[in-house]
C-alpha positions as a Python dict, from the first residue, in 0.01 Angstrom:
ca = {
    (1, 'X'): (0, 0, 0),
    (2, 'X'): (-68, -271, -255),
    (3, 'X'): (179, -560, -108),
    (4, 'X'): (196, -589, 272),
    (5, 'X'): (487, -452, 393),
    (6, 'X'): (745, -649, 617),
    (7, 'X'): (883, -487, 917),
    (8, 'X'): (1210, -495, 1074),
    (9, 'X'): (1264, -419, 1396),
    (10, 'X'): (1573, -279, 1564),
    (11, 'X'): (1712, -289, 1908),
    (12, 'X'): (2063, -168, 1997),
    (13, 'X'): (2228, -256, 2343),
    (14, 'X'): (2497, -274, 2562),
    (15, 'X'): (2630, -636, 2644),
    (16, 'X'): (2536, -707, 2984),
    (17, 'X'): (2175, -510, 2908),
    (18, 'X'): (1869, -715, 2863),
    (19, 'X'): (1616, -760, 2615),
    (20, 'X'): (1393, -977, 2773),
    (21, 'X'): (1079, -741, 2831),
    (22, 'X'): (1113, -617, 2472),
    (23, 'X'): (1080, -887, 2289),
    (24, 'X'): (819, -1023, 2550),
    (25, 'X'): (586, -690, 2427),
    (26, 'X'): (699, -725, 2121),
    (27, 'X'): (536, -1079, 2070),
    (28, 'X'): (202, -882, 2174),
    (29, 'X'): (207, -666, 1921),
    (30, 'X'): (-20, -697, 1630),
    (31, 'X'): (126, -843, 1372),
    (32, 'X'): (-109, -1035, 1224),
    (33, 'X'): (-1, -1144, 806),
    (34, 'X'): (288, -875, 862),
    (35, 'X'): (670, -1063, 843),
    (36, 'X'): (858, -905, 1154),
    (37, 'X'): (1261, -1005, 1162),
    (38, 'X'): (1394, -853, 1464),
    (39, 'X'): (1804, -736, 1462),
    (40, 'X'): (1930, -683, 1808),
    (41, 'X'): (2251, -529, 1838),
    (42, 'X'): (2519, -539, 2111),
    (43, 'X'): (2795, -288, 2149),
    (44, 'X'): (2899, 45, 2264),
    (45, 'X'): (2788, 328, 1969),
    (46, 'X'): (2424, 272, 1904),
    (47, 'X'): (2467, 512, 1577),
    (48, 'X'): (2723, 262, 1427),
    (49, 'X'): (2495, -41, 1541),
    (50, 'X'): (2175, 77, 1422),
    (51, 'X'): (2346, 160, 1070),
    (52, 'X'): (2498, -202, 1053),
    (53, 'X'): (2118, -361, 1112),
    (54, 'X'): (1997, -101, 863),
    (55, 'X'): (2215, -264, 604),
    (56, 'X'): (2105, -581, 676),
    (57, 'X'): (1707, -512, 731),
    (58, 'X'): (1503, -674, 452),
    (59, 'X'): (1190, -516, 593),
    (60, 'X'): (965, -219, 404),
    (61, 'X'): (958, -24, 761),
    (62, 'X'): (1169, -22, 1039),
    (63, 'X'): (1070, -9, 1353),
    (64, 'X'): (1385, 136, 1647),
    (65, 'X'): (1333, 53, 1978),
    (66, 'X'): (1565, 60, 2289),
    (67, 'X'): (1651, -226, 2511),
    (68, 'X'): (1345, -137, 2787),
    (69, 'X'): (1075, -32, 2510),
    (70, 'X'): (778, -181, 2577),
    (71, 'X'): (569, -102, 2285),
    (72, 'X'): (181, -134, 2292),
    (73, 'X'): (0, -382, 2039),
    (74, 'X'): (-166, -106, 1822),
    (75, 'X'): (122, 36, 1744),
    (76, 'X'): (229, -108, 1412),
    (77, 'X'): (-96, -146, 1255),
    (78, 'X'): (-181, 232, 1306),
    (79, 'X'): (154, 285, 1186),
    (80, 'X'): (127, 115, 863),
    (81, 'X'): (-220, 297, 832),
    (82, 'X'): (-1, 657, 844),
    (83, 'X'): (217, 505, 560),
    (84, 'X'): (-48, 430, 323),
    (85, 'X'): (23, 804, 227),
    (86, 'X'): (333, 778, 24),
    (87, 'X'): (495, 1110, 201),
    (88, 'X'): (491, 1008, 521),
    (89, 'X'): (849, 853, 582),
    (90, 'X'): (847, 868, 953),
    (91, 'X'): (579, 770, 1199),
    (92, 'X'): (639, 794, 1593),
    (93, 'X'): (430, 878, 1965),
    (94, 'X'): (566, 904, 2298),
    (95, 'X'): (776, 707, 2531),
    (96, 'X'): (551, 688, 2885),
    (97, 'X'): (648, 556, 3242),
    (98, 'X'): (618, 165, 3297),
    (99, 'X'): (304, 140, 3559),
    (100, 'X'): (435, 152, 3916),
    (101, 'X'): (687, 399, 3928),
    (102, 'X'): (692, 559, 4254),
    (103, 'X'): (921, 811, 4403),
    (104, 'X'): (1156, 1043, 4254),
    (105, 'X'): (1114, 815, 3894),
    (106, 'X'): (770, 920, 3910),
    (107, 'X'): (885, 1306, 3924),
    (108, 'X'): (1161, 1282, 3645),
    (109, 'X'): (856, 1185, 3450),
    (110, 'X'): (629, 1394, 3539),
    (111, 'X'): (891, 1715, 3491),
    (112, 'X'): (976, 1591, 3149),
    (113, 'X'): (619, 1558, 3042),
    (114, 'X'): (559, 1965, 3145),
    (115, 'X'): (632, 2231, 2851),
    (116, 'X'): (712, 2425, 3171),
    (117, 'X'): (1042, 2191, 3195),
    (118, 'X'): (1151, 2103, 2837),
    (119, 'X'): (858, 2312, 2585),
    (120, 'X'): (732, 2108, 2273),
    (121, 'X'): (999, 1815, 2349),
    (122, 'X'): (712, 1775, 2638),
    (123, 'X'): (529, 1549, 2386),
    (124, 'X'): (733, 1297, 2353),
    (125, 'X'): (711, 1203, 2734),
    (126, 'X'): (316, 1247, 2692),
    (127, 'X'): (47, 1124, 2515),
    (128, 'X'): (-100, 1477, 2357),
    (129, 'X'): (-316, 1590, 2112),
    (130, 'X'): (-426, 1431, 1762),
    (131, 'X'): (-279, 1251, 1498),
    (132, 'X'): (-48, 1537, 1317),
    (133, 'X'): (226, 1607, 1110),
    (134, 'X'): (521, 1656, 1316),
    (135, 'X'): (865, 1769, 1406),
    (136, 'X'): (1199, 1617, 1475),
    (137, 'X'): (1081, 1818, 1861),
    (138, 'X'): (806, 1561, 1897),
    (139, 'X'): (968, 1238, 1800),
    (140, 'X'): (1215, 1005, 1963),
    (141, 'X'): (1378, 676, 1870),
    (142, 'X'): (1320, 502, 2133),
    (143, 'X'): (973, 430, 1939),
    (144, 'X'): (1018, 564, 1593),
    (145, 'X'): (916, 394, 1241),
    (146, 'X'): (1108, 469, 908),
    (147, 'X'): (1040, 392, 558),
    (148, 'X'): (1299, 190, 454),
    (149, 'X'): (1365, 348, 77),
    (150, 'X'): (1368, 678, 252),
    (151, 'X'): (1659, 552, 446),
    (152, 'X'): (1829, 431, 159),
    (153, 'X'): (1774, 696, -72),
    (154, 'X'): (1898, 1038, 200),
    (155, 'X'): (2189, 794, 400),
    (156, 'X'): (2182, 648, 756),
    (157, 'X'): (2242, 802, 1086),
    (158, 'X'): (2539, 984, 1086),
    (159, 'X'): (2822, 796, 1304),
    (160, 'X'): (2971, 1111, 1417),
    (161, 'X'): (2636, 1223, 1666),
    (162, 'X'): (2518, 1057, 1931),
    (163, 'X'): (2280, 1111, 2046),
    (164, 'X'): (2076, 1333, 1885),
    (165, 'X'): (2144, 1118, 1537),
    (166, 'X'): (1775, 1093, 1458),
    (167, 'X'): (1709, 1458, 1479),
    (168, 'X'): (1973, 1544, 1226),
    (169, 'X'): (1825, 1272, 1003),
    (170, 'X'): (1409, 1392, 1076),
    (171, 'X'): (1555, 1713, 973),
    (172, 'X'): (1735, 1586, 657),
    (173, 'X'): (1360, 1391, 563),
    (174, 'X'): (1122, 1716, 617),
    (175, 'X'): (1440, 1914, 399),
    (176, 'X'): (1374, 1663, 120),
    (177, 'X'): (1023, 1708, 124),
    (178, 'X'): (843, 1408, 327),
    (179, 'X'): (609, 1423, 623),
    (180, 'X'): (701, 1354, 1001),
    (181, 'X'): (354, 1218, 1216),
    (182, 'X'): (302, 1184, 1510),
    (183, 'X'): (61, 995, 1655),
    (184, 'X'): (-23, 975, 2048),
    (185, 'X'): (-187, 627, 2045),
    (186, 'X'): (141, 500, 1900),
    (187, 'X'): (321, 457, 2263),
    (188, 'X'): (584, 257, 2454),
    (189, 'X'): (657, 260, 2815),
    (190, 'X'): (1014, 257, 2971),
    (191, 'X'): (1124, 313, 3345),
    (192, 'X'): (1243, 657, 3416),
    (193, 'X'): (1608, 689, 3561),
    (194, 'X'): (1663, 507, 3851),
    (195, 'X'): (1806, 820, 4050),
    (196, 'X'): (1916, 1167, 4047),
    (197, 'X'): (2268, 1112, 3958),
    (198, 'X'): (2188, 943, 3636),
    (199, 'X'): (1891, 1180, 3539),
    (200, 'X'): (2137, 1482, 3546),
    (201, 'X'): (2394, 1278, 3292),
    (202, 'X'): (2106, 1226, 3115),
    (203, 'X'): (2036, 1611, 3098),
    (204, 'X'): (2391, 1692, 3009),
    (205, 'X'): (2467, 1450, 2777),
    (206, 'X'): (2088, 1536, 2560),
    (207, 'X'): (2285, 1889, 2573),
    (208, 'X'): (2584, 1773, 2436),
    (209, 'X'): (2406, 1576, 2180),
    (210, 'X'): (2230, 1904, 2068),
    (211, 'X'): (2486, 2140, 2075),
    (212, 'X'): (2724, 1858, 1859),
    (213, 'X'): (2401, 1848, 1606),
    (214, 'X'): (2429, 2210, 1539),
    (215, 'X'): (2739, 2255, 1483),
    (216, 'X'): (2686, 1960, 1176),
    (217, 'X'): (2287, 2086, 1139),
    (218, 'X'): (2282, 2452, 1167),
    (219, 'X'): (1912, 2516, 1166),
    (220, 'X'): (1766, 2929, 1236),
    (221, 'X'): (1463, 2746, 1504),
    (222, 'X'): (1695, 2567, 1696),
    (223, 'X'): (1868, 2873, 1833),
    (224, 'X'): (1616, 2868, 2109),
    (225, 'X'): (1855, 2556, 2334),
    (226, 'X'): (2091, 2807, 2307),
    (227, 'X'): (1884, 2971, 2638),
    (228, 'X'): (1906, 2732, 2833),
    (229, 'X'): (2309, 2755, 2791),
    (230, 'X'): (2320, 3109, 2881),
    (231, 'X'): (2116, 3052, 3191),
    (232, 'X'): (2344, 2771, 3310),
    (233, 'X'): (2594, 3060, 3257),
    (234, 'X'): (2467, 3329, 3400),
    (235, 'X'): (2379, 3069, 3753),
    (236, 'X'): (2729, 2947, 3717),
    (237, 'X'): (2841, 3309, 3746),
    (238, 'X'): (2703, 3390, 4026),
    (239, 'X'): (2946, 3273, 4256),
    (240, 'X'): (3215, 3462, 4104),
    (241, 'X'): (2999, 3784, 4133),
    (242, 'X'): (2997, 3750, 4494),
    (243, 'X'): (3352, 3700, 4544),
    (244, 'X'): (3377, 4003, 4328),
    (245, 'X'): (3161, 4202, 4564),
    (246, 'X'): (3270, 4131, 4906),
    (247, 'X'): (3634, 4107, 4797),
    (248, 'X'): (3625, 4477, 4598),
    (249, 'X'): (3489, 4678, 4926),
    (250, 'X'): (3127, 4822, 4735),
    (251, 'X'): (2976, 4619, 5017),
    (252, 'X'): (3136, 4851, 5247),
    (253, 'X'): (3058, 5178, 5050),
    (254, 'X'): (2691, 5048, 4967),
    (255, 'X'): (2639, 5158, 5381),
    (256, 'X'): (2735, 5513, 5319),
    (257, 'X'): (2544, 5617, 5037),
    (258, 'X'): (2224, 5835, 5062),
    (259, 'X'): (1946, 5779, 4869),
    (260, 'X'): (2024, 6109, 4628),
    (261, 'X'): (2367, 5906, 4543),
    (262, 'X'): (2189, 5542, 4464),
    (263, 'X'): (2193, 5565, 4136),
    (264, 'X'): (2595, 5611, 4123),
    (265, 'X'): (2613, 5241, 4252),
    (266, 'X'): (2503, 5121, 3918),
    (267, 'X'): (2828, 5226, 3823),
    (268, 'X'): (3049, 4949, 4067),
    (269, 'X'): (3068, 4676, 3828),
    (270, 'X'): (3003, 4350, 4112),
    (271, 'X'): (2726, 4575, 4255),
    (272, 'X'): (2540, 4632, 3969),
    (273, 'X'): (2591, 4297, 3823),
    (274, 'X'): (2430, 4129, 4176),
    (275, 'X'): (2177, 4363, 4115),
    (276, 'X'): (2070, 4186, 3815),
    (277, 'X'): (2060, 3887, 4005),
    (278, 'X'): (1809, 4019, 4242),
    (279, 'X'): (1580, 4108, 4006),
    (280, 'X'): (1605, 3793, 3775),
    (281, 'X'): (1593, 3519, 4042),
    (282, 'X'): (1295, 3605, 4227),
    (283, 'X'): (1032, 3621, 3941),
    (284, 'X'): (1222, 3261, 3838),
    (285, 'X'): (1201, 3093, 4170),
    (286, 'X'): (803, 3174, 4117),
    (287, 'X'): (785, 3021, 3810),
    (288, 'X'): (963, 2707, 3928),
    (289, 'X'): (747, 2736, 4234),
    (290, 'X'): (425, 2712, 3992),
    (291, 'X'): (576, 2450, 3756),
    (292, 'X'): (627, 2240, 4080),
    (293, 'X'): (289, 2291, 4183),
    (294, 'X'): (93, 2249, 3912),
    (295, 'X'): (339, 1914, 3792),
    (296, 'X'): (235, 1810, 4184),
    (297, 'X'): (-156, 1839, 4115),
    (298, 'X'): (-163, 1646, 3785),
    (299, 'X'): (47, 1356, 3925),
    (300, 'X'): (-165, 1049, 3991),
    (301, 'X'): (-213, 870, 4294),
    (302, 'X'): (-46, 751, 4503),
    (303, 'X'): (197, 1003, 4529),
    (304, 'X'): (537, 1127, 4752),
    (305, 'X'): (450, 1434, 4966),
    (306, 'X'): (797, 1516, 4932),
    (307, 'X'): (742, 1547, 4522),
    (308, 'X'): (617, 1902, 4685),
    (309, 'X'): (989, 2000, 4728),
    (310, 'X'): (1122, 1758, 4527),
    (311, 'X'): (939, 1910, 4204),
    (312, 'X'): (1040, 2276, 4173),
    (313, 'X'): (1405, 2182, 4206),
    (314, 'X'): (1362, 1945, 3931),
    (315, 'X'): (1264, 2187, 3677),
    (316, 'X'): (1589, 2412, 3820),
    (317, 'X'): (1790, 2110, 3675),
    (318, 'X'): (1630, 2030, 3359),
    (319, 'X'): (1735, 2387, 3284),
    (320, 'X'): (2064, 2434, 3416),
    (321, 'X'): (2186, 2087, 3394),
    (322, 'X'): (2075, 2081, 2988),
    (323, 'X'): (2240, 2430, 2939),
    (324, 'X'): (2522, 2282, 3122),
    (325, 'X'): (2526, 1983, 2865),
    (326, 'X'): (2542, 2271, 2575),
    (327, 'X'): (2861, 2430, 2719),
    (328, 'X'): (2992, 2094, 2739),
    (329, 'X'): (2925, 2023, 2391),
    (330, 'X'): (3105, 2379, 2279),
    (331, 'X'): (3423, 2254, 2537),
    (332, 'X'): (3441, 1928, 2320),
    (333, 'X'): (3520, 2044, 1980),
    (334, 'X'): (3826, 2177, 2190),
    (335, 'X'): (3967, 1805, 2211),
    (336, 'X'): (3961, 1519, 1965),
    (337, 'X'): (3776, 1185, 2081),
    (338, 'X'): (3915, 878, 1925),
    (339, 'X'): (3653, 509, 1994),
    (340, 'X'): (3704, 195, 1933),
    (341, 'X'): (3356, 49, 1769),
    (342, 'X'): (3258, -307, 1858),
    (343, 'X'): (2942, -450, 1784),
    (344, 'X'): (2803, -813, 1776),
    (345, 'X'): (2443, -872, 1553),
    (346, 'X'): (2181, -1099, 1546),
    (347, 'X'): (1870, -1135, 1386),
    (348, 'X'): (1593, -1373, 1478),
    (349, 'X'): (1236, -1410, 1278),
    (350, 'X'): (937, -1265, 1543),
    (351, 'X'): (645, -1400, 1304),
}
């Protein structure tokens, strides 16, 4: 770039959430001969609010953040080197655990860092591989930069998703032709979820935020959440099935029949269809088992003993609890949701 560019940064929030620790990291940050204006952004729809300090931005990149990023001080400048190519309009890295989580934080991180857990979207919870051109799969906006004109020139995040807003948008920049990067020295650190309950809405409401982007974003490759849905369905089932077979009688008959008549219980519908269960959920439980074990052996010390149990069930919920977030997506275009948008702005000059 021939003129040094100006960066905006932006930081949406809820009222009573603080900023304190953000700005404090952001002060770090290297900066130096580079105008920074930072926009933070109370309210409750972080689409709407980013949009509104979008509009108002004067800087060449912008730079989102959430309330708890704590972004390193390389960031920018190896950012800026990425946009001396002219196609690159987005530039991101990971989001890693604050030092000193302990516990059952330490796990959620640790689960959503495995491919085992979540697949590619494993990168953006770990520092991984080279600099490389990337995918709306490996990027979140809790740490994301975005050429400005790009913004102007393909339209905002759209006010109807959240969240999953900047994946519909990534998508909209590779379909006009520009580059995604990714680069895993570009990183900020936020504190997992503070407990189970909270992780789980977490899970379900990423699924929702999918499922709603596909329905606006149809896209071939993303069929693949759609598994994690149908195995949320098929262990919701599973209950049912049970009723079905102890209420029917085949539990009764399955005593009298020899072993020249065993193939005539495929035919009893509950029979056959717990059948399927036995034979799916063993080989699963193993691979949960493994996830859980080898998650367990890469954590760093110190470390809970009872991440041993604590583990394999966590990777159980990342899938069912996700899938479960899909379904709920699919039962919300059933009913119409009607918000009221506040939002309060301010902008302050960083150096």
């Amino acid at each position: 770039m021939s003129v040094t560019p100006g960066l905006s940064v932006i930081i949406p929030h809820r009222r009573e959430e603080s900023l304190d620790e953000a700005v404090r990291h952001l002060r770090r940050m290297d900066a130096s001969g580079i105008e920074v204006e930072l926009f933070t952004v109370s309210g409750n729809h972080p689409s709407v609010q980013r949009n509104a300090c979008i509009r108002e931005s004067q800087g060449d990149i912008i730079y989102f953040l959430d309330n708890d990023s704590e972004p390193e001080p390389q960031n920018l400048k190896r950012a800026l080197a990425l946009f001396e190519d002219p196609e690159v309009a987005v530039v991101g890295g990971p989001n890693l655990p604050r030092e000193g989580q302990h516990g059952i934080q330490k796990d959620f991180s640790a689960v959503l860092a495995s491919p085992l857990a979540v697949g590619p979207v494993a990168d953006r919870y770990r520092s991984s591989g080279p600099v490389r051109e990337a995918t709306d799969r490996e990027l979140i906006l809790c740490n994301l930069f975005i050429r400005k004109t790009v913004l102007d020139k393909l339209g905002y995040f759209r006010e109807d998703l959240y969240p999953n807003e900047e994946n519909e948008f990534m998508n909209r920049i590779q379909s006009a032709g520009y580059k995604l990067m990714y680069d895993p020295e570009i990183r900020v650190h936020r504190s997992p979820r503070p407990d189970l309950k909270s992780f789980l809405r977490m899970l379900m409401g990423y699924g929702r935020g999918r499922f709603k982007q596909m329905t606006v974003d149809f896209r071939i490759q993303n069929c693949v959440f759609f598994l994690p849905a149908l195995f949320a369905g098929f262990i919701a089932a599973l209950p049912m099935v049970l009723i079905g077979f102890f209420t029917s009688g085949e539990y009764m008959e399955l005593g009298r029949v020899t072993l020249q008549e065993a193939s005539h219980i495929l035919r009893w519908p509950w029979t056959a269809a717990l059948l399927v269960y036995i034979a799916a959920l063993p080989p699963y439980s193993g691979i949960v088992l493994f996830a859980g074990s080898l998650t367990f052996a890469r954590i760093q010390k110190p470390r809970s003993a009872f991440s041993v149990f604590r583990l394999p069930f966590l990777f159980f919920c990342v899938h069912f609890f996700y899938g479960l977030g899909l379904w709920r997506g699919l039962f919300s275009l059933l009913r119409s949701e009607k918000k009221v948008v506040e939002y309060e702005l301010n902008r302050m000059q960083i150096c």
